[in-house]
N, C-alpha and C positions, 0 to 999 in steps of 0.2 A: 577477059571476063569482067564485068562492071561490076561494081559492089554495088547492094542495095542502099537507098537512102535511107534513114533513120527517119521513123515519123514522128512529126513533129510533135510537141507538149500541144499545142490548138488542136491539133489531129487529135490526140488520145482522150483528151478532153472531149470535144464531140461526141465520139465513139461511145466513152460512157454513158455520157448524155444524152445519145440515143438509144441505147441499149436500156437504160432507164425508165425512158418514156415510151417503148414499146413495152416495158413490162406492165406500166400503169396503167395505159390504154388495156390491154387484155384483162387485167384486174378488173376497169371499170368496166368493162364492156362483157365479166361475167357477172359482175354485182347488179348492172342492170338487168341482163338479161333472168338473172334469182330473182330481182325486185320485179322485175313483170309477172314471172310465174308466182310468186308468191301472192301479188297483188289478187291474181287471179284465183287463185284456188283459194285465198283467204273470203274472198266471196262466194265461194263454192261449200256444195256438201256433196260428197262423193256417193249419200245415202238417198238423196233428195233427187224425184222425180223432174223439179224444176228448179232451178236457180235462176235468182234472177238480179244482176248485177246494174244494172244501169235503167237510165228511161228508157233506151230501145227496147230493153228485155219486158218491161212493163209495157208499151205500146204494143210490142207483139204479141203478146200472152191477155191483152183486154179487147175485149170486144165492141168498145165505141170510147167516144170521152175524148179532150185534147189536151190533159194533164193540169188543167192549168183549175183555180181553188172553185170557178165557176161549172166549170164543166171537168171534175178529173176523169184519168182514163177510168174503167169499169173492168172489172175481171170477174165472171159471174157464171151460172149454171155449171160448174167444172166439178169432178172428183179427183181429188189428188193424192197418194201417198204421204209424200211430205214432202214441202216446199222451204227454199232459201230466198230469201229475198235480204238485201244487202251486202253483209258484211263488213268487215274493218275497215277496207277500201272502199266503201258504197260510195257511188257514182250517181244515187237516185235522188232527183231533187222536185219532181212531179209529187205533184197530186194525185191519188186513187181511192177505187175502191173494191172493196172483196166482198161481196154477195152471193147468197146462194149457193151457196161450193160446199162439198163436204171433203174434210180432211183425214181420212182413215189412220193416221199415226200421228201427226201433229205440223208442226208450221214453227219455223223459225225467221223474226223480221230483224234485224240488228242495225244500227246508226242510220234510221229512216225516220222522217218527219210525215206528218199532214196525210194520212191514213185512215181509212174506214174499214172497219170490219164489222160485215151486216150477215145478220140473218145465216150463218153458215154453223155447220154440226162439224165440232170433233171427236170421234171417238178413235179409241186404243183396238188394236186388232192381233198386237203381240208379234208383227211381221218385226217390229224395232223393240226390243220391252223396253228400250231406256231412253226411248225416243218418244215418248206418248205424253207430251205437251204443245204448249203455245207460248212462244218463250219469244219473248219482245225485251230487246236491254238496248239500252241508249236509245233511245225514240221517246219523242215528244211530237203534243199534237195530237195525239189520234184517238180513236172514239171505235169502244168495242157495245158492237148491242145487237139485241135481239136472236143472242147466238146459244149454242146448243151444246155443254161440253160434259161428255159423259169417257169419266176414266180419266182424263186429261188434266196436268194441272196447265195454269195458266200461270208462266212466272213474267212478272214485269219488273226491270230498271227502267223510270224514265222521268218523267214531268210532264204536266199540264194534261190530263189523258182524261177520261170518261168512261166508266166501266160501269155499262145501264140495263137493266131489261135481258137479263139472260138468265139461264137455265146453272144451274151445277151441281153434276152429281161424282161425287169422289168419298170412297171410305179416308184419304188423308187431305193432304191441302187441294183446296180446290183454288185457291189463289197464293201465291206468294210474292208479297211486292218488297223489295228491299232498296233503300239509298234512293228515297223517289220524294218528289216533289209535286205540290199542289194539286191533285187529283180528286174524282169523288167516285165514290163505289154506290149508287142506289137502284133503287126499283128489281133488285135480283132476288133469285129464289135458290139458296144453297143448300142442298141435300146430302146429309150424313157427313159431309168435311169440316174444314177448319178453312177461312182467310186468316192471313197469316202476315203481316205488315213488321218488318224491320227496318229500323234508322230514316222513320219518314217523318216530313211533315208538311204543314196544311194539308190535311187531308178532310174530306168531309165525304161521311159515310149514313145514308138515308134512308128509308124505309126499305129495307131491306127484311126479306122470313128466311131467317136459319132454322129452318125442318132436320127432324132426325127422328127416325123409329127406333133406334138404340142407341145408349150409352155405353160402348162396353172398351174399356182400353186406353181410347185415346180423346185428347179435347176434339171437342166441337165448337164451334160457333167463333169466334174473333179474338185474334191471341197478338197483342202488342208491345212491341220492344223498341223500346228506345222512339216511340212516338211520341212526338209535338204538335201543339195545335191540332184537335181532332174535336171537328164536331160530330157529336153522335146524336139519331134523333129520328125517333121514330120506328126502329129495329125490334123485330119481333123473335127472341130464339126458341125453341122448344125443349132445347137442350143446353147445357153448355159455358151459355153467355160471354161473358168477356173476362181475360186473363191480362194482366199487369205483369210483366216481366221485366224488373231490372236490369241495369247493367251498369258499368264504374262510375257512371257520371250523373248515375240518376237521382243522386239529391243536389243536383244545379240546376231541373227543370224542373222539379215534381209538379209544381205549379200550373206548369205550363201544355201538360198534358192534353185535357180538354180546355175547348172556346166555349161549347156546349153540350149540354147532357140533358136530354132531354125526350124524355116516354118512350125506355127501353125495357122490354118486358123478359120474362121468362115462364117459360112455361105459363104464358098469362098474370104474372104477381112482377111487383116492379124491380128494376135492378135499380137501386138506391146509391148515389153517391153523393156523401156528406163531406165538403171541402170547408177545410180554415174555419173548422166550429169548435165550439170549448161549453163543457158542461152538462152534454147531452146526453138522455136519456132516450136511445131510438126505442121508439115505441110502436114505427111503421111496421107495415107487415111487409115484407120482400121474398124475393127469390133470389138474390144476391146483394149481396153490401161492400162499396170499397169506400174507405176514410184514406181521405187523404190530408196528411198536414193539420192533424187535429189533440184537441188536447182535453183527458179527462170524458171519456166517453163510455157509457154502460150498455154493452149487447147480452141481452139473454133474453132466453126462451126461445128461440127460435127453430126451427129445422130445416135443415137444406140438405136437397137431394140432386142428382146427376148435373153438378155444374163444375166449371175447368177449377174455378176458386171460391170458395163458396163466401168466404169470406178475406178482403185483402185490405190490409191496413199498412199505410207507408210514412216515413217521416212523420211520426205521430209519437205521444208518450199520454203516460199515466191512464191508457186504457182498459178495460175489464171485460173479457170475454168468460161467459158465465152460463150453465146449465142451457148450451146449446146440442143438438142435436145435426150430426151432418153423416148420409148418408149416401154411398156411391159416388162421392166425389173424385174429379182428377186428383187434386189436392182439394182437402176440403178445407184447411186457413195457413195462408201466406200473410206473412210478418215482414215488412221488409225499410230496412232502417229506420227501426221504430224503440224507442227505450222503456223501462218501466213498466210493460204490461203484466197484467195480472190473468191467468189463464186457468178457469178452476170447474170441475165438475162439468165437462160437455164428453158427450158421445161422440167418437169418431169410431165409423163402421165399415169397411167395405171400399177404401178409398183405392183408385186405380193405380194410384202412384204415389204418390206422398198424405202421410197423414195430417202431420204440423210441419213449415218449414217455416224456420224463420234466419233470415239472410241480412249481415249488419245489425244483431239487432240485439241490446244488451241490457241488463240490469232485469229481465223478465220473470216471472214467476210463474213456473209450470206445474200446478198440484191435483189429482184428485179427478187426474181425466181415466176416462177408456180408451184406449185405441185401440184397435183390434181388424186386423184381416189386410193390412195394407199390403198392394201391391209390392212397393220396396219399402222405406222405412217408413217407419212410424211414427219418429219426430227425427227430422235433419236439420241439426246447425250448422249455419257457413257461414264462418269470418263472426259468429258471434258467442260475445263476453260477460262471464261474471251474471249467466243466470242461472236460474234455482231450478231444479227438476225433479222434485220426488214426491212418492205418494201417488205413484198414476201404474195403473195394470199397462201393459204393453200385450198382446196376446196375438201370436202368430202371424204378427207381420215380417215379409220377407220372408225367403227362404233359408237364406244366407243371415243377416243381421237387422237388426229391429227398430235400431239408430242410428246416427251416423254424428260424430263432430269434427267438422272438417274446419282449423285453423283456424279455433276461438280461443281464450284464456281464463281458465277460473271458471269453470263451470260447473257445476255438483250435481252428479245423477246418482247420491244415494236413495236408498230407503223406496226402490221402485219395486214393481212386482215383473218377472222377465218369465213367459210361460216356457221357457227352450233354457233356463239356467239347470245347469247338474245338479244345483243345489247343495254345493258346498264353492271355498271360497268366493273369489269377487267376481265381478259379469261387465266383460270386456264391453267397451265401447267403440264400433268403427270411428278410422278415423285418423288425422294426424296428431291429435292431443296427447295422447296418452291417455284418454279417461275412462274409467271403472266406476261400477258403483259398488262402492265397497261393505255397502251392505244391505245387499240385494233381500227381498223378502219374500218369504217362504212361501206367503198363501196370498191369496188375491188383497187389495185394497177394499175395506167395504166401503162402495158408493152410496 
């Protein structure tokens, strides 16, 4: 009987060798075969009547056109649930356009360029409730007009784009555009909502009528956050107006906010903004006022009703808010990184949300006001210092608490009148300071 040979160290070598690379091979050959499917269903929506992944999918779903920026394809007269067009993997590099179609629950276009969307109706029908938009993120290029969105909001990511000549009717955002670049919003008609623009700029926004037959709850009309370069001009609200919303960085633009500002109305009276003035006495008549970056400024008299801020003052000091009147406000005056204000004898009545808020903002003097009925609080400080608060009636704002100081230092809220105090010891402040007014008082402030 023959003994067997020993296999050789080359032999065992190989062997591993190959046992190796048959492992890798089946690895790569399940990792591509996930990366196909995933490519695929990443262009897909398992909810959506049509997905449409590439130009063949657009050339077969349009009814004439050869894709190209002279002639793009046409996809038109249709009714559709809800459609997918792209995706993370989009394959689509044609030219189109979408006309005449109605969208019964919404449409979603993602990483698509050089698009039109003409003349087509969205409406919500409650088959999807959390599907009732038009939701475009990463696309550039494209030009939405003459279209029809009712219930729907419209969210945009994108750049270069044209939002013209259309309808919108939503109780909340009728648009939300965030992290977007260069675009214009005009010639539209917004009813009852809010556009709603986060972290953009170049934007130019143009004769635009913000309609509303009520105020009750929420803003209406143009609510801006962390926007640069915006010109405004020509915009008509009925309600609402325009709200200024800070955020961590926003005393290294404030400047830079708008290019121009120029005959925006409310409710027919002007919205006034007074930039890098010193010494003034407004004496205009308005429907809203924002100072910005201003010094030594005297507002009184005045009354403002159903607007998002009725009055907004930023990066500004040594200004005097005096014997105003603000009714039904979202907030009726926002403060925001502004020092030295003087704040004395104004009516705050019925505000939906906030009655005084003042954010960053220190060294202020708050005496001798009303507030009364706010939705949450009555005066909120955030992140501000070392101002004065007393002598002002608080009267049944909130249900819960009436103030709030959220992470300021030094701040004195004696000698206030709080209609919800027991009437013995001190009258707790919300908040993370620790603050009380420690001697709260008994009967109202006479104004």
């Amino acid at each position: 009987m023959s003994e067997k040979k020993p296999i050789s160290a080359f032999k065992r070598i190989a062997i591993v060798i190959g046992i190796i690379l048959l492992i890798l091979i089946i690895i790569f050959g399940a990792f591509l075969i996930t990366f196909i499917i995933n490519e695929k269903n990443n262009c897909l929506c398992s909810f959506a009547d049509n997905s449409l992944c590439t130009d063949k999918d657009i050339k077969k779903l349009s009814s004439y056109g050869d894709g190209t920026l002279e002639n793009p394809y046409v996809i038109d007269n249709s009714t559709f649930d809800f459609v997918c067009i792209g995706g993370w993997y989009s394959r689509i590099t044609v030219h189109f356009i979408i006309k005449n179609c109605t969208f019964t629950n919404g449409l979603e276009i993602t990483q698509v360029n050089n698009f039109v969307i003409q003349n087509c109706s969205f409406f919500g029908e409650d088959n999807y409730p959390d599907l009732e938009y038009c939701w475009l993120e990463y696309c550039t290029g494209f030009i939405i007009q003459q279209c029809n969105f009712l219930d729907v909001k419209l969210y945009i990511g994108g750049s270069r784009f044209t939002i013209e000549d259309n309808k919108f009717s939503s109780e909340e955002d009728c648009i939300f555009i965030e992290s977007s670049d260069e675009f214009e919003i005009k010639d539209n008609i917004f009813s009852d909502g809010l556009v709603d623009l986060w972290h953009c700029t170049n934007v130019f926004v143009e004769n635009n009528l913000f309609e509303s037959t009520v105020f009750l709850g929420s803003q209406k009309g143009l609510s801006l956050y962390d926007v640069k370069s915006l010109t405004l001009k020509h915009n008509s609200f009925e309600v609402g107006g325009v709200n200024l919303i800070p955020d961590t960085s926003w005393d290294t633009y404030h400047g830079r906010i708008f290019n121009e500002f120029i005959n925006n109305t409310i409710d027919n009276q002007t919205i006034l903004l007074i930039y890098n003035e010193s010494n003034k006495i407004v004496t205009e008549i308005f429907g809203q006022l924002i100072l910005l970056n201003c010094t030594n400024i005297l507002i009184s008299n005045h009354s403002l009703t159903e607007v998002n801020a009725g009055i907004i003052i930023s990066d500004s000091s040594n200004c005097t808010i005096v014997k105003n009147n603000f009714t039904r406000c979202f907030n009726a005056l926002n403060i925001y990184y502004s020092t030295n204000c003087s704040i004395y004898n104004n009516s705050i009545i019925n505000s939906y949300e906030i009655g005084m808020f003042l954010i960053s903002s220190d060294y202020s003097i708050v005496r001798f006001n009303q507030i009364q009925n706010s939705t949450s609080f009555g005066l909120y400080l955030w992140y501000s210092s070392n101002n004065q608060i007393n002598y002002n009636n608080f009267l049944n704002n909130s249900i819960i608490h009436q103030a709030e100081d959220y992470d300021g230092e030094d701040n004195n809220w004696n000698y206030n009148f709080w209609n919800d105090w027991i009437g013995m010891g001190t009258y707790s402040i919300k908040g993370t300071t620790d603050s009380y007014d420690y001697f709260p008082l008994s009967s109202p402030v006479d104004l």
